[in-house]
C-alpha positions in Angstrom: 12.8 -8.0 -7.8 9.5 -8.6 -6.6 7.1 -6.5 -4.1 4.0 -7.5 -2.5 1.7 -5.1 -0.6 -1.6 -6.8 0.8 -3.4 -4.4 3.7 -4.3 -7.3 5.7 -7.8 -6.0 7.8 -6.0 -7.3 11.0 -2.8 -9.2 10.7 -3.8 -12.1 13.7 -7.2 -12.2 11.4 -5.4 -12.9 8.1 -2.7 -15.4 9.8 -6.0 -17.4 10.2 -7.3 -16.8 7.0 -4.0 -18.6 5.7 -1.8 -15.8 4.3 1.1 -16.6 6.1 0.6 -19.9 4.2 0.3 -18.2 1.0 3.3 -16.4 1.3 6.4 -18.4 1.7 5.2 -19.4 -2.1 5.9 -16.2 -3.6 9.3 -15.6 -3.6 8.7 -11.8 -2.4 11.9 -9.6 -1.9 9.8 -7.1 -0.2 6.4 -7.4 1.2 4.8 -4.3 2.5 1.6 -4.5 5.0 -1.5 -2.3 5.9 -3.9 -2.0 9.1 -2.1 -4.9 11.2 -4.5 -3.8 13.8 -2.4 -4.9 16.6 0.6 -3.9 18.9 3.9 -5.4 18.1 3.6 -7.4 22.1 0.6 -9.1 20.6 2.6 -10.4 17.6 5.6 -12.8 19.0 4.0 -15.8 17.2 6.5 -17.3 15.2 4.1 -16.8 11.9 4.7 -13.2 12.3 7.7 -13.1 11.9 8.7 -15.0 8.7 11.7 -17.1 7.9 14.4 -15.6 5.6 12.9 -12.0 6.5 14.0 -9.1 8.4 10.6 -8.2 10.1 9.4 -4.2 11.0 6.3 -3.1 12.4 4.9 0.3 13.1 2.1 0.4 15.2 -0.8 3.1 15.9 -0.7 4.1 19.6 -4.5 3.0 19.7 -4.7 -0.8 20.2 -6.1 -2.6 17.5 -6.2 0.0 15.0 -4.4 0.9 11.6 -0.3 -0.6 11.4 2.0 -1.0 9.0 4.8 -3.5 8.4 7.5 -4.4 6.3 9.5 -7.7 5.2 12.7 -7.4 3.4 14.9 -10.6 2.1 17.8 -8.4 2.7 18.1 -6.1 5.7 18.2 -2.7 4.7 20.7 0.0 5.2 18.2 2.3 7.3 14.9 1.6 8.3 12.9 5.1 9.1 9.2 4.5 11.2 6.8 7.1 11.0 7.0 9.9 8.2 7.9 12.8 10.4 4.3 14.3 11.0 3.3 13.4 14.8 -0.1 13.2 13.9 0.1 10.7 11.1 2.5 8.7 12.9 0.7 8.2 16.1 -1.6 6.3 13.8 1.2 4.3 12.4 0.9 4.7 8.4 4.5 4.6 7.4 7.3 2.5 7.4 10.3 3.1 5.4 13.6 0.6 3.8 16.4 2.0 2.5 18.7 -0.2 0.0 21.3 2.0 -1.4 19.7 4.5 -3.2 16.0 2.8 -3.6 13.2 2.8 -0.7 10.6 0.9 -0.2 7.5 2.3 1.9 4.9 0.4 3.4 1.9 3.4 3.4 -1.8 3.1 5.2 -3.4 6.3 3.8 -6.5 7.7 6.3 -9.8 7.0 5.3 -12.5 9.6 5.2 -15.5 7.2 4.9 -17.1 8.0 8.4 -17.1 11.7 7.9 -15.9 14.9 7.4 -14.0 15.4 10.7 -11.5 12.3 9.2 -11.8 13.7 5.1 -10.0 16.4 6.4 -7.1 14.2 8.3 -7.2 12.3 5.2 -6.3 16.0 3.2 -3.8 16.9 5.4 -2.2 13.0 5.0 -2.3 13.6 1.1 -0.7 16.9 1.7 2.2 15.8 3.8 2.7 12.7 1.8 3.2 15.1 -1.2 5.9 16.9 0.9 7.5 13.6 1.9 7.9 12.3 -1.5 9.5 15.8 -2.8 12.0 15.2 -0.2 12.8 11.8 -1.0 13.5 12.8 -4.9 15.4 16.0 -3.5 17.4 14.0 -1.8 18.3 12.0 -4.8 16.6 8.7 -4.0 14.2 6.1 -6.0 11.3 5.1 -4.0 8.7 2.5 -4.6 5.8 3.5 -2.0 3.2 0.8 -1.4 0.2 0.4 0.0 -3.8 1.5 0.6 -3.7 4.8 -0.7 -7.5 4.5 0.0 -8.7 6.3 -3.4 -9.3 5.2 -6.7 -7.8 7.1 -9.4 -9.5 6.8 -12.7 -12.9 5.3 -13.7 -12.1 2.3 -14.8 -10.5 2.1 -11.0 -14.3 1.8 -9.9 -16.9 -0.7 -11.0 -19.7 1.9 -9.9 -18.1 4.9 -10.7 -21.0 6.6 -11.5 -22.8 6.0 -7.9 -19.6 7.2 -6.4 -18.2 10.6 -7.1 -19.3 11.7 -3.7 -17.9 9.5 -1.6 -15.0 9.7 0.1 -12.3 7.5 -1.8 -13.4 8.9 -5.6 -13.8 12.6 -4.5 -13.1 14.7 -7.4 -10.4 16.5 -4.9 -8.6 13.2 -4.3 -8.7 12.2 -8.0 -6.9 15.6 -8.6 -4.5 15.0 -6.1 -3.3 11.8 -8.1 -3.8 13.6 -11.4 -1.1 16.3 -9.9 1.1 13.4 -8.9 0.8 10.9 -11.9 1.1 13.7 -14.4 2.3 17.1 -13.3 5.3 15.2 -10.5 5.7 12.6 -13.1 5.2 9.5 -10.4 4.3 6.4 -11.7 1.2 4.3 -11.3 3.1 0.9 -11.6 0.0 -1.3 -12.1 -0.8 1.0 -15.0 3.0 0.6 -16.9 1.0 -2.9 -18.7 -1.7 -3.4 -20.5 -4.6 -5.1 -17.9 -8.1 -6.6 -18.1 -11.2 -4.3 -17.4 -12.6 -4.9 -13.9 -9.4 -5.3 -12.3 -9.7 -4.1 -8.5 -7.8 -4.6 -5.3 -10.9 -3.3 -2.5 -14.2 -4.6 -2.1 -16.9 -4.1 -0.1 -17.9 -6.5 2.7 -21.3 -5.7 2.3 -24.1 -7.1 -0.2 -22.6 -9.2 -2.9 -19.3 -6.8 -3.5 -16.6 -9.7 -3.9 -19.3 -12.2 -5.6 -20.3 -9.5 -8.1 -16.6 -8.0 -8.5 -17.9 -4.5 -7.2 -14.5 -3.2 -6.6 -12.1 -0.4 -6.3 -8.7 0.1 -7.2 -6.9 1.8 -4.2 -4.1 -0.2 -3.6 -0.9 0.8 -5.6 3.0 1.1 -6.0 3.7 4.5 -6.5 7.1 5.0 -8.4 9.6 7.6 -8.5 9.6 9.0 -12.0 13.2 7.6 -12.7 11.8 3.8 -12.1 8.9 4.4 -15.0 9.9 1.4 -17.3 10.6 -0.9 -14.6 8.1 -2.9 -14.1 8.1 -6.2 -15.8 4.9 -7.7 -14.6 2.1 -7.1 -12.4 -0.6 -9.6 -10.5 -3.8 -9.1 -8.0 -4.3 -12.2 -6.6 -8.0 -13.4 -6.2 -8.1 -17.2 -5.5 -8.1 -16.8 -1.6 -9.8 -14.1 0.8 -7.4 -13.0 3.4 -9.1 -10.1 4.0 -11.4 -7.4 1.8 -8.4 -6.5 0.1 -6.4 -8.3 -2.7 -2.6 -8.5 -2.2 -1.3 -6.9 -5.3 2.1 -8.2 -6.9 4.8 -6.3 -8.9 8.0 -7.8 -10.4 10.3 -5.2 -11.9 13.4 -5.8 -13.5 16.4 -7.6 -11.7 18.9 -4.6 -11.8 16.6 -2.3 -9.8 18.9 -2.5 -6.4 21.1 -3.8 -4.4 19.1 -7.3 -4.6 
């Protein structure tokens, strides 16, 4: 089973950039999408809706801002929109699949970055998220939730960790967060189940010489319920085309995972 989620900077923008070319070549089962950054009227090009996948978007009620999406090989049982918290979801940051007893999210985490006024939505994201996921185990499901999660975990998550403990995106509250989720809720960071290079980033910059220099950040991720941890077979970042100023990051986990 394999799962792609790439947050696209504008989905029209990308399409010209070539990812819908890209795509059809990797085989995805799943393919979960970030910041689309347009309104599901503005999408009815063909590209946008790929062959062989059953297509879902979630848009933000303000036009040309944030959007998820989801692809799925096979249609899923349910598909939920929006993660139950009116505020978040007027932004449109969630999109769930359900396939039996496994779900796949497509997740757009706020960003604080242009002050405190939007670090604090991004708190009260982090804390409803939390929620959301406690319900999804209590209700006896596997999840694999996908996406920006707009902070980077660990040091070796950040080229310039150093320069960067306070800003928003390595805050030491927001690293604590995942700490509390990684290792106290036992959820899985799948990227982190193999061995991987240093200097291995999804985010970069688009000013100065970010991408040239490989001045990155980690902060896109498959979160895994504790009962996938062992799952995933291999993992891939994929670097030799731009789409936007974030890397699409592949997982492949085992074949019996679901219904697939």
């Amino acid at each position: 089973m394999r799962i792609i989620t790439a947050n696209v900077n504008g989905i029209r923008a990308a399409a010209r950039k070539g990812f819908f070319d890209w795509l059809p070549k990797q085989n995805a089962d799943v393919v979960c999408i970030q910041e689309t950054k347009a309104q599901i009227h503005q999408l009815s090009d063909q590209v946008f809706h790929p062959q062989d996948y059953h297509c879902y978007y979630h848009d933000a009620q303000k036009p040309g801002y944030s959007g998820v999406a989801l692809y799925c090989r096979q249609e899923p049982d349910i598909i939920i929109v929006g993660m139950g918290n009116d505020e978040f979801d007027a932004e449109g940051r969630y999109l769930e699949a359900q396939f039996g007893k496994l779900s796949v999210v497509s997740l757009y985490l706020p960003s604080g970055t242009s002050g405190d006024v939007r670090q604090a939505v991004k708190y009260r994201c982090m804390d409803f998220i939390e929620t959301r996921l406690q319900q999804i185990l209590d209700a006896g499901r596997e999840f694999i939730v996908c996406g920006d999660w707009n902070i980077a975990h660990k040091n070796e998550d950040i080229r310039n960790w150093k320069g960067n403990q306070k800003n928003s995106g390595f805050l030491p509250e927001e690293r604590a967060w995942l700490d509390k989720l990684f290792d106290e809720m036992q959820f899985v960071d799948a990227f982190r189940e193999l061995p991987q290079q240093d200097h291995e980033y999804t985010w970069w910059s688009n000013r100065g010489q970010a991408w040239a220099n490989n001045t990155g950040w980690r902060i896109d991720y498959h979160v895994l319920s504790p009962g996938l941890k062992g799952s995933v077979v291999a993992t891939d970042i994929y670097r030799d085309e731009r789409f936007s100023d974030h890397a699409p990051l592949t997982v492949d986990y085992r074949d019996n995972l679901s219904t697939f």
